[in-house]
N, C-alpha and C positions, 0 to 999 in steps of 0.2 A: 396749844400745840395740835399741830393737824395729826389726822390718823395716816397711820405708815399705810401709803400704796399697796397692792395686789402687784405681785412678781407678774411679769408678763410672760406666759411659756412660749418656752423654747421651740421654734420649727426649726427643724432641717429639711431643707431643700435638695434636693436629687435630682439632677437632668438626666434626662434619658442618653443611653449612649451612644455615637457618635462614630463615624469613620476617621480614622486619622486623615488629616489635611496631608496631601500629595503635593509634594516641592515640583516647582514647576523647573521644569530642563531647557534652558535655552539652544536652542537649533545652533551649532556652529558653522559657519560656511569653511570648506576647506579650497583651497583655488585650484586644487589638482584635477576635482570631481566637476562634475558635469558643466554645467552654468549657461548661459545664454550664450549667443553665435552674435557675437558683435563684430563691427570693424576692423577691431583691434584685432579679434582671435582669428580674423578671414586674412589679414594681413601676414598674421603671424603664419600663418600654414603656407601661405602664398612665398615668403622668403625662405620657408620650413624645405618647400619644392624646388626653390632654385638653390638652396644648398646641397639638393639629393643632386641635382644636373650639373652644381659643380664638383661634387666630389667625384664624378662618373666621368667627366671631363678629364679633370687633373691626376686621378686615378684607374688610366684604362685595364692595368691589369689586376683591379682589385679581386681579391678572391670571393666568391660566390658559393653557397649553400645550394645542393644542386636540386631541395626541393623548392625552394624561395626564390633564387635568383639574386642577381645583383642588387634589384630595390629592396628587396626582402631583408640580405645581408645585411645591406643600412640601416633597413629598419630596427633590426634585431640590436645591433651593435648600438644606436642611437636610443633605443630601449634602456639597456643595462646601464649606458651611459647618462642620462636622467633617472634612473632608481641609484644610480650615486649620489644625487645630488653634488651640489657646491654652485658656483657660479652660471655655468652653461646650462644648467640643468634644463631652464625654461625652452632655451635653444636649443637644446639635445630633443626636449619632448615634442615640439615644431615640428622637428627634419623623421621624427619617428612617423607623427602622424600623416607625412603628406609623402613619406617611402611606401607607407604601409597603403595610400590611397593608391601610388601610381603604378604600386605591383598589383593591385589590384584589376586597376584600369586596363592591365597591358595581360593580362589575364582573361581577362570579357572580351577584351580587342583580338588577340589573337588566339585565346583558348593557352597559353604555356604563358608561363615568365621568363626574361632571357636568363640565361646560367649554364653552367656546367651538366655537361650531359653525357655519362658513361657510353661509352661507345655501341656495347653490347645494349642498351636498353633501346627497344625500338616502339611506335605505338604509342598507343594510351598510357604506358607505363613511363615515358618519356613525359609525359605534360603536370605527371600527379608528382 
């Protein structure tokens, strides 16, 4: 009979400690936010402006905000109307962004936006 082995001692091993591992966050695109100026969105804004010229058209006595103007108006209105969402939404946000370009436009161009203008208001108080 062979002789009984030597017990082999026991280690305990200890790593040193560690930062916890960071879950990595996937980036989500949302389509509202910013994104690249393509065809598509040059087109969009492009029928976005001939919606602001036909509502100004088919609605000459639209009413106006008399610090905005008639594009302004649109804009505003076409604003709230795309933060409802539903179907038009994407077509609401179009006609917002390309009112909001041509009150701009017609702002630099003439220094005023066309609108309603208190009678009594005369001057520089007229254009703000």
């Amino acid at each position: 009979m062979p002789a009984p082995r030597a017990a082999k001692p026991i280690i305990i091993r200890q790593s040193a400690p560690r930062a916890p591992k960071h879950k990595r966050r996937r980036s989500h695109s949302r389509s509202s936010g910013g994104g690249a100026l393509t065809v598509t969105r040059i087109f969009a804004f492009m029928l976005g402006g001939a919606a602001v010229s036909f509502l100004q058209k088919q609605f000459p006595n639209l009413p106006s905000v008399p610090v905005v103007g008639k594009k302004g108006t649109i804009a505003i209105g076409s604003y709230f109307l795309a933060k409802r969402g539903g179907s038009l939404a994407h077509i609401a946000r179009d006609v917002c962004v390309a009112a909001a370009v041509l009150a701009g436009e017609e702002l630099g161009r003439t220094g005023a936006i066309s609108g309603d203008v208190v009678p009594q208001v005369h001057g520089v108080a007229s254009q703000t």
